[in-house]
NUMARTI-953381 format. One line per 2 residues: their letters; for each residue z, y, x of C-alpha. Coordinates in Angstrom, 3 decimals. Each point is the difference from the previous one (the first is absolute). Example, Ala and Ser with C-alpha at 12.3 -4.5 7.8 and 13.67 -1.06 7.14 Angstrom:
! NUMARTI-953381
as	7.800 -4.500 12.300  -0.660 3.440 1.370
This chain:
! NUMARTI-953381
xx	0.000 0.000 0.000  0.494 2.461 3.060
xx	-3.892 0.746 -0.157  0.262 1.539 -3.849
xx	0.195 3.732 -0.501  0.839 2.375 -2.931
xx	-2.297 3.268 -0.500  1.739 1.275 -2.893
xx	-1.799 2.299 -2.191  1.731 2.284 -3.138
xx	1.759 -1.628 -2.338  -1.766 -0.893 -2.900
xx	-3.663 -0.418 1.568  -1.183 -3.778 -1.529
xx	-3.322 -1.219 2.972  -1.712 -3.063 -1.007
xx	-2.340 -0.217 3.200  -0.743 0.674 3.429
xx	-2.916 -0.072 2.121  -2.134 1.867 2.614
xx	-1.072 3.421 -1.802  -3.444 1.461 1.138
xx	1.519 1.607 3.313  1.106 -3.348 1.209
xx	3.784 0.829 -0.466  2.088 -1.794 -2.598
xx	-0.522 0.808 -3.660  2.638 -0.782 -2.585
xx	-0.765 0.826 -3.932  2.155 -0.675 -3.181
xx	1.009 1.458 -3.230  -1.009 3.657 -1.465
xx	-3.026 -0.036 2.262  2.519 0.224 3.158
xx	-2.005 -0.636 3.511  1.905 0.503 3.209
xx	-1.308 -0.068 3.948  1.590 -1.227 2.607
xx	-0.379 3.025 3.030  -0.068 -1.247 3.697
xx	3.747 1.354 0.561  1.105 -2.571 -2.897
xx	0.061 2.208 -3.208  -1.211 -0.799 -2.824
xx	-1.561 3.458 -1.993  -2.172 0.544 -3.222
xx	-3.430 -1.309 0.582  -2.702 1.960 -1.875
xx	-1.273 -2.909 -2.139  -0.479 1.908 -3.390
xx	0.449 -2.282 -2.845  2.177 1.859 -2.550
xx	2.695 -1.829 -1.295  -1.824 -3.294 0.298
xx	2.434 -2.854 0.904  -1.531 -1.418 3.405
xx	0.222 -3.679 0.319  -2.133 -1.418 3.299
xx	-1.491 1.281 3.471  -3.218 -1.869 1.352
xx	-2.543 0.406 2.904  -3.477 -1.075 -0.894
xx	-3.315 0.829 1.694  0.897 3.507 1.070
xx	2.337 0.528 -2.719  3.538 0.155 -1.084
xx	0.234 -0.253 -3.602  3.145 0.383 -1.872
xx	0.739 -1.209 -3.065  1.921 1.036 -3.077
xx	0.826 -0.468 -3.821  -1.997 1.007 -2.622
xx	-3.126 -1.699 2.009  0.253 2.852 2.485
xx	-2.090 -0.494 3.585  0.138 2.308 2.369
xx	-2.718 -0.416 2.891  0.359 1.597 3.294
xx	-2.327 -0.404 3.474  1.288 -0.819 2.900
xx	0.779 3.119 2.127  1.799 -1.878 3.411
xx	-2.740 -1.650 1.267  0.958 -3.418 -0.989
């Protein structure tokens, strides 16, 4: 267990998913169309995923894009912008 770690966000934030967002840095979306970004020095701030209040449920990679995935058959499609 000595290789877990917390990164406590505020209180009441529900995520549902992480993944790589389209800078290549850690993504993590959830309810109320909350995204977060992890920055190099280990914070996590508001990404600028616009989605409303759309409840975000999944993060994926696929041919040059990260799509993320909501309720209410929401998709969001983003390129690729690290290179990868």
């Amino acid at each position: 267990m000595g290789n877990l770690a917390l990164e406590p966000l505020d209180a009441g934030i529900t995520l549902n998913a992480v993944g790589l967002g389209p800078r290549g840095r850690p993504l993590a979306v959830g309810d109320q169309g909350v995204s977060v970004e992890r920055q190099d020095d280990g914070r996590w701030t508001p990404s600028d995923l616009d989605v409303a209040h759309t409840s975000l449920r999944g993060i994926e990679r696929i041919d040059g894009y990260v799509y993320v995935v909501g309720t209410g058959g929401t998709i969001l499609r983003h390129i690729v912008v690290d290179g990868s």
